[in-house]
C-alpha positions in Angstrom: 0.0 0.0 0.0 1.7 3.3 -0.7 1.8 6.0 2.0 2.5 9.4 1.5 5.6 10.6 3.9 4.3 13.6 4.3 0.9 13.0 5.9 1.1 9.3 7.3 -0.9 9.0 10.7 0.8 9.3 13.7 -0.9 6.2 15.2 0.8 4.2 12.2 2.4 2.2 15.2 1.4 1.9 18.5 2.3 -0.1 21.5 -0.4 -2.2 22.7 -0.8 -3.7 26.4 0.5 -6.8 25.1 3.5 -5.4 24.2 3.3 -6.1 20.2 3.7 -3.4 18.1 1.8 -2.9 14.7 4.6 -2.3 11.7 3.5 0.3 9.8 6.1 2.7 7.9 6.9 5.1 8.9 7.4 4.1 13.1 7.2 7.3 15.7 9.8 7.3 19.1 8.1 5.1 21.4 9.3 7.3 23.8 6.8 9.8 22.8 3.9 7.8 24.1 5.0 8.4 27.5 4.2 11.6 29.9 8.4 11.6 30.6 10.5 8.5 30.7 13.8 8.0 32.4 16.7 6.0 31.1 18.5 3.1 33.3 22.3 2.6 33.2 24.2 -0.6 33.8 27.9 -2.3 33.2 28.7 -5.8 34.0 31.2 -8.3 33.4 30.5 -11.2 30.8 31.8 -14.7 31.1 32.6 -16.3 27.6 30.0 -18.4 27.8 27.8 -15.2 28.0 30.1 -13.5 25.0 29.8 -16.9 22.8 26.5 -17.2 23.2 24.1 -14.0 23.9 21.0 -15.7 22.2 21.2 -18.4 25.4 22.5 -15.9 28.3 21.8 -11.7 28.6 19.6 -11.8 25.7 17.2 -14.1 27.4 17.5 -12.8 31.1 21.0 -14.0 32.3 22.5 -11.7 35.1 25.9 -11.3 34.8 28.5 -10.2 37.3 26.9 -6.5 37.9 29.6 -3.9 38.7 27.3 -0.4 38.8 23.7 0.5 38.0 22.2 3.6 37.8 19.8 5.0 40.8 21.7 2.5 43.4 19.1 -0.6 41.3 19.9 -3.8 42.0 22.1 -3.6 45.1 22.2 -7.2 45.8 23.3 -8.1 42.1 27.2 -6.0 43.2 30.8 -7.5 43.0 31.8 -7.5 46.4 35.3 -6.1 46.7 37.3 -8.0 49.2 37.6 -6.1 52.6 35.8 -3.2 51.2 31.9 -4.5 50.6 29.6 -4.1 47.9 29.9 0.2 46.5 27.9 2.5 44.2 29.2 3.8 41.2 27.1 6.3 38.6 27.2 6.2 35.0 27.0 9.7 33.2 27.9 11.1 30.1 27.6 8.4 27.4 28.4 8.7 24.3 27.7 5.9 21.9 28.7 6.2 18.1 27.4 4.0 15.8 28.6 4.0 12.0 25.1 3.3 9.9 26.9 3.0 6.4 30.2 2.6 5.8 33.7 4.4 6.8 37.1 5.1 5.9 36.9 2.4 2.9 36.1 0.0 5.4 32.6 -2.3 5.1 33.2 -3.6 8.3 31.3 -3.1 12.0 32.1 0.4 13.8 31.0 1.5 17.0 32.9 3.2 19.9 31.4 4.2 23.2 32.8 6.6 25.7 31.2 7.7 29.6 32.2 8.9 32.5 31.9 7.0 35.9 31.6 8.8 39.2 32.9 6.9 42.3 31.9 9.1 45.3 34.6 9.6 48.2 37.2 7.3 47.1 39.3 7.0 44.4 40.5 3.1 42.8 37.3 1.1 43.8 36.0 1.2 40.7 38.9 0.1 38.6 39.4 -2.6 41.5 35.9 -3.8 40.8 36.5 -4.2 37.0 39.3 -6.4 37.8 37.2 -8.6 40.1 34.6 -8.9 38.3 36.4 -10.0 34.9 38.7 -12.7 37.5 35.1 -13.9 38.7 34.1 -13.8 34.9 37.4 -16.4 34.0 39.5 -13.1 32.3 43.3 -12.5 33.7 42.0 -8.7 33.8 39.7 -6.1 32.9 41.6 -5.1 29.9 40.8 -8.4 27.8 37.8 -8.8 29.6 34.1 -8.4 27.4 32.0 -6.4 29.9 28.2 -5.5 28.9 26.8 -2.0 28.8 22.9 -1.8 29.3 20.4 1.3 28.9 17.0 0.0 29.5 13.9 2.9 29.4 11.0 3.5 31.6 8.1 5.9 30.9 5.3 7.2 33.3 1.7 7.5 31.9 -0.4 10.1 32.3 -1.9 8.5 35.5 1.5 8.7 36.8 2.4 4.8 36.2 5.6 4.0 35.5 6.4 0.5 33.3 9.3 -0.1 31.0 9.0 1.0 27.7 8.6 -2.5 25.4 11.2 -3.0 22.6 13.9 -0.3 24.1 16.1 -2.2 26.2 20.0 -2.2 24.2 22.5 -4.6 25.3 25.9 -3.3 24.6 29.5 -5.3 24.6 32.2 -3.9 24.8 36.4 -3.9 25.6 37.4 -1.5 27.4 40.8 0.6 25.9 41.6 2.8 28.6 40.5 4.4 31.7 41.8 8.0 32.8 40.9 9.3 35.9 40.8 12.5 37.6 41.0 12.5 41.3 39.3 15.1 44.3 39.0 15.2 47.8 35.0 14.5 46.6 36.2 11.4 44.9 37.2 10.3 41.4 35.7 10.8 37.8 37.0 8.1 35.7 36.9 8.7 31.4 36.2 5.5 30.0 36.8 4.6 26.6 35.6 1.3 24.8 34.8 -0.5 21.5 32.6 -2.7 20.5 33.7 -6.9 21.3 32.7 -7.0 17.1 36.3 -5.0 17.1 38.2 -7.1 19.1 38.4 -8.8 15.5 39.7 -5.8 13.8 42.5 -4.9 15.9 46.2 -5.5 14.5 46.7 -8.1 16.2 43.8 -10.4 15.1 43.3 -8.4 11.5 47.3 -7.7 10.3 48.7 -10.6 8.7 52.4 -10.6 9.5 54.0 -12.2 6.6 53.0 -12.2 3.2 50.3 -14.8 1.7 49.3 -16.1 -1.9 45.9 -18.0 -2.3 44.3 -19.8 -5.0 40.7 -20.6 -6.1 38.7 -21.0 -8.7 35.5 -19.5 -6.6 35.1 -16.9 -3.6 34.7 -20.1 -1.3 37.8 -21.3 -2.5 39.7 -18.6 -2.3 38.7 -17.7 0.6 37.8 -21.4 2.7 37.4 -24.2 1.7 40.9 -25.3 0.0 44.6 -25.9 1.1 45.5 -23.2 -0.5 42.2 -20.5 1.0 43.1 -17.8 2.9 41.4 -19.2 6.2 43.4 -22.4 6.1 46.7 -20.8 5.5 46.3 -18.6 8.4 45.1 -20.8 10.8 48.3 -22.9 10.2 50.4 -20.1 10.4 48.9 -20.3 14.2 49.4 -23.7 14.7 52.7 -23.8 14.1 53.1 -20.6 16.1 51.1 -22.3 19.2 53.7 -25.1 18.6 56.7 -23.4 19.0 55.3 -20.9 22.2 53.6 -24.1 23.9 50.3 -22.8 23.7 47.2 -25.6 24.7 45.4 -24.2 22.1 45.8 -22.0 19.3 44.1 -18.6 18.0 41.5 -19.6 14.6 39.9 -17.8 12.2 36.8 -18.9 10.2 35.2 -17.0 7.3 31.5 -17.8 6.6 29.1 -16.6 3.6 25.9 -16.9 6.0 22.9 -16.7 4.0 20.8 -15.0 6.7 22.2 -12.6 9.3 20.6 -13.2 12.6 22.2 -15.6 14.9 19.6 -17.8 15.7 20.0 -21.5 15.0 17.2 -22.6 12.8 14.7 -23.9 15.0 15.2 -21.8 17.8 14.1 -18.7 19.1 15.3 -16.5 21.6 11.7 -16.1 22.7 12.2 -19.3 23.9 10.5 -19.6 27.4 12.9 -18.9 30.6 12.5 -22.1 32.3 13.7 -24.6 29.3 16.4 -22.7 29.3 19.4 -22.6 31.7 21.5 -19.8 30.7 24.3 -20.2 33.7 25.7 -23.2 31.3 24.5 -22.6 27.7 27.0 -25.1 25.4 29.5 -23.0 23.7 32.0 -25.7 23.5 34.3 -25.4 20.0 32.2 -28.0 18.5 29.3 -26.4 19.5 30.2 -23.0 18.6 31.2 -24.3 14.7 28.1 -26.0 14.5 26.1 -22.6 15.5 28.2 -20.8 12.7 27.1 -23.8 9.9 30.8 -25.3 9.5 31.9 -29.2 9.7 35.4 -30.2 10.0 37.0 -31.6 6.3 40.4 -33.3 6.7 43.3 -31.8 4.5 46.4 -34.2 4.6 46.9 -34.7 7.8 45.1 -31.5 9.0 41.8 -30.5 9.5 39.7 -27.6 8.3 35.8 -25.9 8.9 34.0 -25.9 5.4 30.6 -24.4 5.0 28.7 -27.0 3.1 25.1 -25.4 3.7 23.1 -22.3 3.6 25.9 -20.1 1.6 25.0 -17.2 0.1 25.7 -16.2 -3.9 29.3 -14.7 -3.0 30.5 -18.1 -2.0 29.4 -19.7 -5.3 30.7 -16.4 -7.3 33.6 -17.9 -10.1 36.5 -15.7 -10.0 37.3 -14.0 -13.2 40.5 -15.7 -14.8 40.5 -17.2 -18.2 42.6 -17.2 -21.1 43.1 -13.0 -21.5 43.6 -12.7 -17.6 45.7 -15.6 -16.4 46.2 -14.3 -13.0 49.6 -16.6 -12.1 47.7 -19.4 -13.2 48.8 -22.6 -11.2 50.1 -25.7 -12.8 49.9 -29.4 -11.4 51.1 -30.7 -7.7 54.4 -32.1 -8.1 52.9 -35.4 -6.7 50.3 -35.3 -9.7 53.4 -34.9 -12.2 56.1 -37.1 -10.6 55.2 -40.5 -10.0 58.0 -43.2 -9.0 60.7 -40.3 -9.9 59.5 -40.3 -13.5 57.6 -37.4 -15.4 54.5 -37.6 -16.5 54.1 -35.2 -18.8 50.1 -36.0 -19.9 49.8 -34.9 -16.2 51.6 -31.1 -16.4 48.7 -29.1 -17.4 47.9 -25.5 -16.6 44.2 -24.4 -15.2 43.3 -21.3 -16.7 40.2 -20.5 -14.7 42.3 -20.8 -11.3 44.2 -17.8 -10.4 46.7 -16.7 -7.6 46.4 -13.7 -5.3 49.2 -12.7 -3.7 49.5 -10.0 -1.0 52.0 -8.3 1.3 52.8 -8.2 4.6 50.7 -5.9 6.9 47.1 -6.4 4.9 44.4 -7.1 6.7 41.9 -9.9 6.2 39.2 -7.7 5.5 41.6 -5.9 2.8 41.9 -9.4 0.8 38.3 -10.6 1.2 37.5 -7.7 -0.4 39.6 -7.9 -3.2 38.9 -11.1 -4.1 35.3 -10.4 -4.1 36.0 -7.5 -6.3 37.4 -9.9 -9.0 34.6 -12.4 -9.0 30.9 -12.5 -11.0 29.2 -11.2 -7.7 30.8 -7.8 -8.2 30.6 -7.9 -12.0 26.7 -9.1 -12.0 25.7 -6.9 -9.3 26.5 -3.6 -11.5 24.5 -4.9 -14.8 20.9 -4.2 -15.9 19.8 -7.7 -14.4 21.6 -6.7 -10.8 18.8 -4.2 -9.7 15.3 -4.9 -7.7 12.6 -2.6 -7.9 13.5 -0.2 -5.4 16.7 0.5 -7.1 18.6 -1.6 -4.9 22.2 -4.1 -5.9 23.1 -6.7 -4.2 26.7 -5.9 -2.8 28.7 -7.3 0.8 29.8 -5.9 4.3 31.9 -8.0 6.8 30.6 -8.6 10.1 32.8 -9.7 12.5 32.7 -11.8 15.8 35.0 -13.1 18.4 34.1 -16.1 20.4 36.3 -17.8 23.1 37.6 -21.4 22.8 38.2 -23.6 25.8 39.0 -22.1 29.4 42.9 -22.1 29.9 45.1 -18.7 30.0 48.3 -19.5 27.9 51.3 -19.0 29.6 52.9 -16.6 26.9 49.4 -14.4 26.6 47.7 -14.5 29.4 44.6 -15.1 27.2 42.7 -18.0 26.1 42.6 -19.0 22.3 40.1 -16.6 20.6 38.3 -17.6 16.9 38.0 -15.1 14.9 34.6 -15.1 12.5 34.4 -12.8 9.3 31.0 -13.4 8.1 30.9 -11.9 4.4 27.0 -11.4 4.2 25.2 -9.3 1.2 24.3 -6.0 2.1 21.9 -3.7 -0.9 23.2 -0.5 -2.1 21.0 1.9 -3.7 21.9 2.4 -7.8 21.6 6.3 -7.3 25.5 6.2 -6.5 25.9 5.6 -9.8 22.7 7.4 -11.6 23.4 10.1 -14.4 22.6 13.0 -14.0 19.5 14.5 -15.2 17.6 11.4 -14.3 15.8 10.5 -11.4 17.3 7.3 -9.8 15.0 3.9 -9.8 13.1 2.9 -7.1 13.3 6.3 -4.7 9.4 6.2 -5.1 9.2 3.1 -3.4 12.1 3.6 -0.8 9.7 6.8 0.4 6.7 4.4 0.9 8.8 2.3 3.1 11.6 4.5 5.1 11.7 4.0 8.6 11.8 7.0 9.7 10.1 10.8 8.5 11.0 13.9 10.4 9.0 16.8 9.9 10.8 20.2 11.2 10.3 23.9 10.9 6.6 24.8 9.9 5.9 21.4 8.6 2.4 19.8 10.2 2.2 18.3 13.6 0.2 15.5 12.5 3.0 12.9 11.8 5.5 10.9 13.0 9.0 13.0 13.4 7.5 15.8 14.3 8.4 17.9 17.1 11.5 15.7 17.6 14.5 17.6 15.7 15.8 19.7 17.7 18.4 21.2 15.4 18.9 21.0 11.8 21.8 21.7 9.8 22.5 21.8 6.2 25.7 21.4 4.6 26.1 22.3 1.1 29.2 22.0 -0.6 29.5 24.2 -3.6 33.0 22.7 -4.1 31.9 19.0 -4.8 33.2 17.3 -6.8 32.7 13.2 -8.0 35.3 10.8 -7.5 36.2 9.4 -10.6 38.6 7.4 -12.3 42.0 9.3 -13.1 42.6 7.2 -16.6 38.7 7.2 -17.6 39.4 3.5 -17.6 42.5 3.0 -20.4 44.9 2.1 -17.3 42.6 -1.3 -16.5 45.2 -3.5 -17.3 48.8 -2.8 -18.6 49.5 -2.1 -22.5 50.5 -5.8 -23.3 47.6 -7.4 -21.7 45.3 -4.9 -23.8 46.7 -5.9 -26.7 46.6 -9.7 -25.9 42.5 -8.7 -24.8 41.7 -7.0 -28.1 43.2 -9.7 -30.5 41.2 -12.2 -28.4 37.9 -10.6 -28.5 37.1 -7.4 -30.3 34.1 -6.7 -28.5 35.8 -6.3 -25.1 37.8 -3.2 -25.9 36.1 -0.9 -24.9 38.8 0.3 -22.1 40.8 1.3 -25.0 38.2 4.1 -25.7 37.8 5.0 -22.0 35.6 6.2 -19.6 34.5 9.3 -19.6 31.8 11.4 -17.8 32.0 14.0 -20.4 30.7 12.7 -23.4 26.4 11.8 -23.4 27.4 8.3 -24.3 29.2 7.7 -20.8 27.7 4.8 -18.9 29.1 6.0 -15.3 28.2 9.6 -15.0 27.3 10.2 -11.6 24.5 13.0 -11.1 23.5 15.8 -8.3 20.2 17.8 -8.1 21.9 20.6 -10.1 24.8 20.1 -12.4 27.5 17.5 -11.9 31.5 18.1 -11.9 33.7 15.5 -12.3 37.0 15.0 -10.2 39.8 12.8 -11.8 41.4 12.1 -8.6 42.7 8.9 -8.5 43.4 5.9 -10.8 41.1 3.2 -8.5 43.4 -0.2 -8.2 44.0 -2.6 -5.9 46.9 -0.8 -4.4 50.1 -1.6 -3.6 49.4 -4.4 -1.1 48.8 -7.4 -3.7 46.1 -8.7 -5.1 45.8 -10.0 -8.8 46.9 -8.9 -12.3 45.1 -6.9 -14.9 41.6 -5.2 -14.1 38.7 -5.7 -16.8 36.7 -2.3 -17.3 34.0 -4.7 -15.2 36.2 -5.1 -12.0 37.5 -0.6 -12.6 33.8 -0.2 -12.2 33.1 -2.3 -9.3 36.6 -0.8 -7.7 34.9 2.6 -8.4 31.1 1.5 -6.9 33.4 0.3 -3.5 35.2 2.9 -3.5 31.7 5.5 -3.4 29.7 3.3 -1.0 32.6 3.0 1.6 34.1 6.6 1.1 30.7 9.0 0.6 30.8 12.3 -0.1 27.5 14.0 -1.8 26.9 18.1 -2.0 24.4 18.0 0.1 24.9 16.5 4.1 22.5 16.8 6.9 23.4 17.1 10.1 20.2 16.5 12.1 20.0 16.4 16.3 16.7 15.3 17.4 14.7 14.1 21.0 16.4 10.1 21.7 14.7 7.8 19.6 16.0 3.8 21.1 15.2 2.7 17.2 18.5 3.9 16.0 20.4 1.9 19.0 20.8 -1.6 17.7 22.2 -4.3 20.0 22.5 -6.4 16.9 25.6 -7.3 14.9 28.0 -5.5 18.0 28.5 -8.9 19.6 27.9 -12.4 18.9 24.3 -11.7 18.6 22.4 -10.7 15.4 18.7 -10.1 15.4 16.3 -11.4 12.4 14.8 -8.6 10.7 11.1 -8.1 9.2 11.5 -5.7 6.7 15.4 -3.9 5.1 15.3 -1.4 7.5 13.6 -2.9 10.6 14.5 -5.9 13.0 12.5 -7.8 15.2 13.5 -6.3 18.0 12.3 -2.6 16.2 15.6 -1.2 16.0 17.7 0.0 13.0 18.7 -3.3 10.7 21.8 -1.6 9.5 23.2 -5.1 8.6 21.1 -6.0 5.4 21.7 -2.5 3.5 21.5 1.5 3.4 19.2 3.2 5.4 17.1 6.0 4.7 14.7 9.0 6.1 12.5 11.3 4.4 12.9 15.0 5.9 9.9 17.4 5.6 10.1 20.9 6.0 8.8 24.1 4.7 10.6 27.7 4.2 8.6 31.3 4.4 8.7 33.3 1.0 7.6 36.4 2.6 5.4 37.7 5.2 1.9 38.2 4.0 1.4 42.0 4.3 -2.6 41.4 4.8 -2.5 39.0 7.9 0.9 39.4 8.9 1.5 35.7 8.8 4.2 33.7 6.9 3.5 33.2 3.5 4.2 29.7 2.0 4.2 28.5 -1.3 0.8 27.0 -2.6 1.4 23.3 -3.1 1.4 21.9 -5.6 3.2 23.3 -8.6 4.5 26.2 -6.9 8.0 27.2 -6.8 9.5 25.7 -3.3 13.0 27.4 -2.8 13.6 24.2 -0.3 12.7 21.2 -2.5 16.8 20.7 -3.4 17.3 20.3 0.5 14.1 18.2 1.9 13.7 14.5 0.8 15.6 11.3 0.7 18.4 11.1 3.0 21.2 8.2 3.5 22.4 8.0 6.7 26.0 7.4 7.6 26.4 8.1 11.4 24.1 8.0 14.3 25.8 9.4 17.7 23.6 8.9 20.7 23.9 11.0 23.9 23.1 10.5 28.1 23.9 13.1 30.0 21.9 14.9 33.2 18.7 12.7 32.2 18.4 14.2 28.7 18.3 11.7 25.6 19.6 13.1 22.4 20.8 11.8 18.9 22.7 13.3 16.0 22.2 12.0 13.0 24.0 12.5 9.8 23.7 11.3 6.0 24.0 12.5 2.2 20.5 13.6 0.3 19.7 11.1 -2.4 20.4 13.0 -5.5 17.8 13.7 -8.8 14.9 13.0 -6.7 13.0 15.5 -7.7 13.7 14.5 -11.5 10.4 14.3 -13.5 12.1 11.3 -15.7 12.8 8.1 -13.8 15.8 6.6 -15.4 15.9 3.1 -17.1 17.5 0.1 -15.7 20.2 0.7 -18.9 20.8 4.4 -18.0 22.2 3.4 -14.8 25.6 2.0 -16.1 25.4 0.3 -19.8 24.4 2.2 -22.9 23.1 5.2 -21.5 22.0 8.3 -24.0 21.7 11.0 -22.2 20.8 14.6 -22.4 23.7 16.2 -20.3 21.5 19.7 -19.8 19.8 19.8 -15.9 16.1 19.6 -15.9 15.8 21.0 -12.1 17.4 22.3 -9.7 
């Protein structure tokens, strides 16, 4: 059913008694069916069992070891610290930051939270109490220890009843990075500063590969996985041997999944699940246990062993990597033990496979880094940018990596102090809108349909009061950069692959030589302009490549493209930013995908648990507002344009926005958020474009047809 953003009803959603909400886009604050509401603070320490497993433990009502709550709550739930007693510590100034899109060229989990704890009187009970409570969790110390932030909400109704408000409780783990503390004779304010446990995984010492690696597949999977020569199985025997020669009981793993759903349910079970069938003080997060929750079995390679995904694998793990005749890639020949038999050659057997290539990168790149770039240079990336890649809200089918850390086995190894960590990189599919690469002059496919189902609509300055979002931004800031310019690619495409693989490319197939001509924004013929709302300028900034840390040979005009797509979805600039702070809305604090828990989802931009589902793709709003012309000299009133057909000087500023960045606040019992994002550009275009104007064959009249 379509809905007009503008005028939806307010009751669209409601919370009943029963605590089930109605889904209707798009959803109000729950907050704002409350009289006033207060918010609830709380850190704890987790035990691994509770960090392998949240779906069996805090998600379903397990306590763990409570170190401070706000309003003195829970007082019999305290660590006790030895000789000292049980003590009161308050939780101010949070800060959480959560990164909606992507960041820094990364497509990877980021969130960072920083707040300020106030230990009355004394000074160093609060820090002692961190360390007890990560020894009673089975942690050395509170520097490796996973500890659990909570902010639950209560309202009071009109008839002064106070209840918590359904759906907003966020669960929170973290690692704590440092702890700076400023001391009184009233006591000490400690500055803590954290991560979330999802980054544990991204740190140099888990991420960094310290020597330098070459893989071979003929897939993603095997690339990637599944073979002797996958990235996965040569790292994880680079850490055997290294457990070997230290001595270590157990060592470190790393497993990299291609999950077809997100959520971290095991088929067939809910975390609805009633409290008393299960026990949550001893959920089974064994290692076998734990690979059977992430979908893996154990396939014996020589005389090791390796975790294969065999079921429920997405499209990336079945994508064929793109090596053939015209791009060898360091194709690999036979196995010596396939050639030589009984000392002898065989020369029948010394053959060379074409369609398997060889990456090889340097020291110091991350996993993420290579799991990208071989996804780059498979079919996923390629198909995802044709005419056939695109659903009807304009959406492609691209990737993000979610990480996860879980802990394996309870012994402290001598040389770390730490027990053996696995390390999960779970490559899901993630939609990005086609707009990023829409000419300009045309409005981009699907925005129609992305406004009948955004989330979120915020109505500000003389807009009507009538709908959800309005009322609730508090400030509203514009950016608009006159000096934009688009990224684009330094050699219009002739530097794809080096002169002697061109010429080797063209004698092979005359119809694929169309890097030869180039790429260029300029001409009406261009099939990667990238368009604004007024006229676009193009910056040749860089040549886009896979950089000086490895990879492949010899880019096809397909894999400059997707290299150029990446490079706008994890990097975005657009002209036009919003900066938007508005009253605290819990649906933009998820508790999914910052731990080892991920909630399902009922719609792209919803999960079950009505929060933000920033793991499946882009997220949008629709901002509403209106701007005087003049004041009407009859009634002394504003005087706004008459809608429709009449000029509005604000329609290049109010519509579509992607966010980016959500930054939530708690301080002195106020609840605010800042959010920030890019407008959608052309939206206002009276031509929708075709799915072949996007990026193949488009003709285009370069001359703007708004503004």
């Amino acid at each position: 059913m379509s809905t007009n953003v503008s005028t939806v009803n307010s009751a669209s959603i409601a919370s009943s008694q029963s605590g089930i909400l109605n889904v209707d886009n798009p959803l109000p604050n729950p907050l704002s069916n409350y009289a006033s509401y207060n918010y609830i603070l709380s850190l704890a320490a987790l035990t691994k069992d509770q960090a392998n497993d949240p779906d069996a433990t805090y998600m379903t009502g397990s306590q763990p070891n409570l170190i401070c709550k706000s309003a003195g709550a829970d007082p019999n739930n305290r660590v006790d610290v030895n000789g000292f007693g049980k003590h009161d510590f308050f939780i101010t100034n949070l800060e959480l930051q959560s990164m909606i899109g992507f960041k820094d060229g990364k497509n990877t989990n980021v969130f960072s939270v920083n707040f300020e704890v106030v230990e009355p009187y004394s000074v160093g009970l609060f820090i002692l109490s961190c360390q007890l409570a990560a020894a009673r969790s089975g942690f050395p110390n509170y520097h490796c220890a996973p500890f659990l932030l909570t902010v639950e909400f209560k309202g009071n109704k009109e008839n002064g009843l106070m209840q918590n408000v359904p759906y907003t409780t966020k669960f929170i783990p973290i690692i704590i990075n440092s702890i700076d503390i400023k001391a009184s004779e009233s006591g000490a304010v400690y500055t803590v500063s954290a991560n979330v446990h999802t980054s544990f995984s991204q740190t140099i010492i888990f991420s960094k590969i310290p020597h330098e690696v070459s893989i071979k597949g003929k897939t993603v999977q095997e690339a990637l996985q599944s073979l002797e020569t996958s990235l996965q199985y040569i790292i994880n025997q680079n850490k055997s041997n290294f457990a070997s020669k230290e001595n270590l009981t157990q060592p470190d793993q790393v497993l990299i999944i291609f999950p077809k759903k997100i959520s971290s349910l095991v088929p067939g079970n809910s975390n609805k699940k009633d409290k008393a069938t299960v026990n949550p003080s001893k959920p089974d997060t064994t290692s076998s246990s734990i690979f059977q929750k992430l979908g893996t079995s154990e396939q014996p390679i020589k005389d090791k062993v390796n975790q294969i995904q065999n079921n429920n694998l997405n499209d990336i793990a079945s994508a064929s990597l793109l090596f053939d005749l015209t791009r060898k890639g360091d194709a690999s020949a036979s196995l010596y033990d396939k050639v030589y038999k009984e000392k002898k050659l065989n020369r029948a057997s010394v053959t060379v496979d074409d369609s398997t290539g060889t990456f090889k990168f340097n020291q110091g790149i991350t996993v993420e880094e290579i799991i990208n770039e071989v996804i780059l240079n498979s079919s996923y990336a390629v198909n995802a940018l044709k005419d056939t890649g695109i659903d009807s809200f304009g959406n492609r089918k691209w990737w993000r990596i979610d990480t996860q850390t879980y802990y394996l086995g309870d012994n402290r190894e001598n040389s770390t102090n730490l027990p053996a960590t696995l390390t999960v990189y779970r490559v899901v599919e993630y939609k990005c809108h086609t707009s990023i690469l829409t000419s300009p002059g045309l409005k981009p496919i699907g925005i129609d349909k992305i406004n009948e189902n955004v989330p979120k609509v915020y109505n500000y300055i003389y807009s009507t009061s009538s709908t959800p979002g309005s009322g609730e931004v508090l400030k509203f800031n514009i950016e608009y950069n006159l000096g934009w310019l688009t990224t684009f690619l330094a050699d219009k495409g002739n530097l794809s692959q080096d002169t002697e693989t061109q010429d080797q490319r063209s004698s092979v197939d005359t119809n694929k030589n169309v890097a030869q001509e180039g790429i260029d924004p300029s001409k009406t013929s261009s099939n990667l302009r990238l368009g604004t709302s007024v006229s676009p300028s193009y910056s040749y900034l860089a040549t886009i490549v896979s950089g000086d840390k490895g990879g492949t040979t010899g880019d096809t005009p397909e894999i400059m493209t997707a290299r150029l797509f990446q490079a706008l979805i994890t990097n975005p600039i657009e002209m036009i930013g919003l900066d938007m702070e508005i009253m605290g809305d819990p649906f933009w604090i998820s508790s999914s995908g910052l731990g080892n828990y991920s909630a399902d989802s009922i719609s792209d931009y919803v999960n079950a648990d009505y929060s933000v589902n920033w793991q499946s793709g882009e997220i949008y709003v629709h901002v509403n507002f209106r701007s005087p012309i003049d004041i009407n000299q009859a009634t002394g009133l504003y005087q706004f344009p008459k809608m429709p057909g009449a000029f509005d000087s604000a329609i290049m500023f109010k519509g579509l926005y992607r966010i980016n960045q959500v930054t939530s606040r708690f301080k002195d019992g106020i609840f605010t958020q800042s959010v920030k994002g890019y407008r959608v550009n052309n939206q206002f275009e009276d031509i929708t474009a075709k799915k072949s104007e996007t990026l193949n064959n488009s003709k285009i009249d370069n001359t703007p047809k708004t503004i």
